[in-house]
DRENMARMAR-516606 format. One record per residue: x, y, z of N, C-alpha, C in turn; residue in three letters. Coordinates in steps of 0.2 Angstrom, whole numbers, plus 2048, in hexadecimal, padded with zeros to 3 digits. Each point is the difference from the previous one (the first is absolute). Layout:
XYZXYZXYZALA...
//
This chain:
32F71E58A8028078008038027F9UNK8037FC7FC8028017FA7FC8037FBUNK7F97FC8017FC8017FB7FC806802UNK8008058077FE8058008048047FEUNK8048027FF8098027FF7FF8017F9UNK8007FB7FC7FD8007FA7F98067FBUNK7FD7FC8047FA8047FF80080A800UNK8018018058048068048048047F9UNK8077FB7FF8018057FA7FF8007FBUNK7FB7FA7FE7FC7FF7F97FC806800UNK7FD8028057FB806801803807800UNK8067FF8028058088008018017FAUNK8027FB7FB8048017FB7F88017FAUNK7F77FE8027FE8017FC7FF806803UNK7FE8058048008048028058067FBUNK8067FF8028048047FD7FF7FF7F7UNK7FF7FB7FF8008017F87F9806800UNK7FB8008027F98027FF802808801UNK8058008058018088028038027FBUNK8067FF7FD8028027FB7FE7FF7F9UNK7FC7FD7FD7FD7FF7FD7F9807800UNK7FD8008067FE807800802806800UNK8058008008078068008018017F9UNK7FE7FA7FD8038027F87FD8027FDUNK7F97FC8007F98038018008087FFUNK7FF8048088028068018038067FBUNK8067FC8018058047FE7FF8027F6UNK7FD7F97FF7FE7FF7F97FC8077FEUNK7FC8008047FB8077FF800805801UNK8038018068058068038058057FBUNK8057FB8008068047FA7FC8047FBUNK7FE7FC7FD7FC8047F87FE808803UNK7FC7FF8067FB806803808806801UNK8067FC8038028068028058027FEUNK8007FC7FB8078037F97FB8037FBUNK7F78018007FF8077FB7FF804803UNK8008008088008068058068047FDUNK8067FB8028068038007FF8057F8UNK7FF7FB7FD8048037F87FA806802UNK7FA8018007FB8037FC801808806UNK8037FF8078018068038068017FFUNK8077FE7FE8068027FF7FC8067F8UNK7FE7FE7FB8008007F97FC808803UNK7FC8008047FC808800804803801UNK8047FE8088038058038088037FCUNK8037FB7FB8058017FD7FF8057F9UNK7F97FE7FD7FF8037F97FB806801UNK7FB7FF8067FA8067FF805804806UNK7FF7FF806805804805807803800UNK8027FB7FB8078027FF8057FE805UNK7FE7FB8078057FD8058047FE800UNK8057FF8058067FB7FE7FD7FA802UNK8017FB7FF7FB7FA7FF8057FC807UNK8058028018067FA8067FD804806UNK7FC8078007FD8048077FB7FD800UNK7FB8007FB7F97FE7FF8007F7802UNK8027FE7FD8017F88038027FF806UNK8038048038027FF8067FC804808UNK7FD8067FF7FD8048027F57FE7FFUNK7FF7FC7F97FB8008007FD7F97FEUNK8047FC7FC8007FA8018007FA803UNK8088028038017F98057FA802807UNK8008048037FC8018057F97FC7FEUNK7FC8027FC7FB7FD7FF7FF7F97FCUNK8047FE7FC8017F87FD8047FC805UNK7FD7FC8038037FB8038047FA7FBUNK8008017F98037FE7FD8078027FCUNK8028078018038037FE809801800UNK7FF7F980680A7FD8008007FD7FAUNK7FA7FE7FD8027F97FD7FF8037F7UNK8018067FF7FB8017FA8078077FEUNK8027FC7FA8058057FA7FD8047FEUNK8028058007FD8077FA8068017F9UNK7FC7FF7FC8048057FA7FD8067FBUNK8058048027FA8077FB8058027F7UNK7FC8007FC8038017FB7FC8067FDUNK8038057FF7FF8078008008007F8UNK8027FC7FC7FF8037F97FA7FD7FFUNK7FE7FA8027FB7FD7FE7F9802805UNK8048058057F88028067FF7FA802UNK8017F98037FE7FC8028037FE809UNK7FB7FE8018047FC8067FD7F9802UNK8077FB7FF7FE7FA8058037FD806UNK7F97FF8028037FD8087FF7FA7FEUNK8077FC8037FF7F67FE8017FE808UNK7FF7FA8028017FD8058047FA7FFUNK8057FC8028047FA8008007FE7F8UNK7FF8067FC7FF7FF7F97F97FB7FEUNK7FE7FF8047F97FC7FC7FB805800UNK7FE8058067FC8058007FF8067FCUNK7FD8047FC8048057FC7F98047FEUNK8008068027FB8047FF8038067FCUNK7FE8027FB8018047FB7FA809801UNK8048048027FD8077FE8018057FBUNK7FD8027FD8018047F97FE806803UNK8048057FF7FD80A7FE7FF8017FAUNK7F98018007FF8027F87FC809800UNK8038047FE7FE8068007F7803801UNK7FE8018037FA8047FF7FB7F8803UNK8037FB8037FD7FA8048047FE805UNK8058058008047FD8088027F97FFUNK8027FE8068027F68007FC7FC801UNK8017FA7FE7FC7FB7FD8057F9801UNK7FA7FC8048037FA8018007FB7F9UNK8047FD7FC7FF7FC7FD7FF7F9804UNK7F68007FD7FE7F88017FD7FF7FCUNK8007FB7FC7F97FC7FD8028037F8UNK8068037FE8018037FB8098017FEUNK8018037FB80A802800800806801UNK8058017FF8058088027FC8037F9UNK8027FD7F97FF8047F97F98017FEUNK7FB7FA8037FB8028017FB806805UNK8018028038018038088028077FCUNK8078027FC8028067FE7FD8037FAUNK7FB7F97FD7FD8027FA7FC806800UNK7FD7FE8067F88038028008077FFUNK7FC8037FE7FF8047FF7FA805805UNK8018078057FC8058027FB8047FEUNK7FB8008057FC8067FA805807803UNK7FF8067FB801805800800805805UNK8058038027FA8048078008097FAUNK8007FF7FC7FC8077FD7F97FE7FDUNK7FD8058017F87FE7FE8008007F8UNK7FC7FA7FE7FC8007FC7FC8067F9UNK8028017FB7FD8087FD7FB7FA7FDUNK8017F87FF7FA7FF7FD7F87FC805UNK8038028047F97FF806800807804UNK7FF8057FB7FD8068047FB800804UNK8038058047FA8008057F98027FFUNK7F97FF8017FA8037FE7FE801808UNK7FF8088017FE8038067F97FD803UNK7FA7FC7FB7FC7FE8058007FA7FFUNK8037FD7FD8007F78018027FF805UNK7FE7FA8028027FD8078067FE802UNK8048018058067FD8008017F87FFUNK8057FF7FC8078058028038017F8UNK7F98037FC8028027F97FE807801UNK7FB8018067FE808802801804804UNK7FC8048028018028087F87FF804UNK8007FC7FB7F67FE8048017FB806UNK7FA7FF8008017FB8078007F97FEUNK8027FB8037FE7F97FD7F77FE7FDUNK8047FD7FD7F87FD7F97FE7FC804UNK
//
């Protein structure tokens, strides 16, 4: 009887490691996804909309992120940024950059990310237009 007894919780206790061990798994991949939700939908609503971001978080956030008890906001208005962090290991970074809306930083920095440069929305006087060239240098049809 011992040695079923034994067995029994040898098997609970490998079970339990495996489930939590999947949980961290999870969570590992999880967090990252919903701390640049958070930053990159706080960041529109706060710089393009103009929100208050404690209504929008609470009103348009929490309801749809199931992660959203666990997940810090901070907005910094001189620099147009906002980060969501999680348990401090987590930390998704959103920039407002004029004329590109918000932008998650990944795979790159904040000073690289601010460098970039737009094209223009005034047209060009050195790509005039020619009435029978083909678009989209003319008003022709496709070449």
């Amino acid at each position: 009887m011992k040695r079923g007894k034994k067995t029994i919780v040898i098997g609970i206790g490998v079970l339990l490691v495996l489930v939590l061990a999947g949980a961290g798994w999870y969570l590992n991949r999880a967090i990252p996804i919903g701390t640049g939700y958070v930053a990159r939908y706080i960041c529109s609503s706060v710089f393009i909309s103009h929100r208050d971001p404690q209504i929008t978080y609470r009103e348009d956030v929490a309801p749809i992120n199931p992660l959203a008890g666990i997940i810090d906001v901070k907005i910094d208005q001189a620099q147009k940024k906002v980060v969501a962090s999680s348990f401090g290991l987590f930390k998704s970074t959103a920039l407002y950059r004029e004329g590109c809306g918000c932008t998650l930083v990944t795979g790159t920095t904040e000073a690289e990310l601010r460098k970039q440069t737009f094209m223009s929305k005034e047209p060009s006087t050195a790509g005039a237009r020619v009435p029978d060239a083909p678009w989209p240098t003319g008003d022709g049809g496709v070449s």
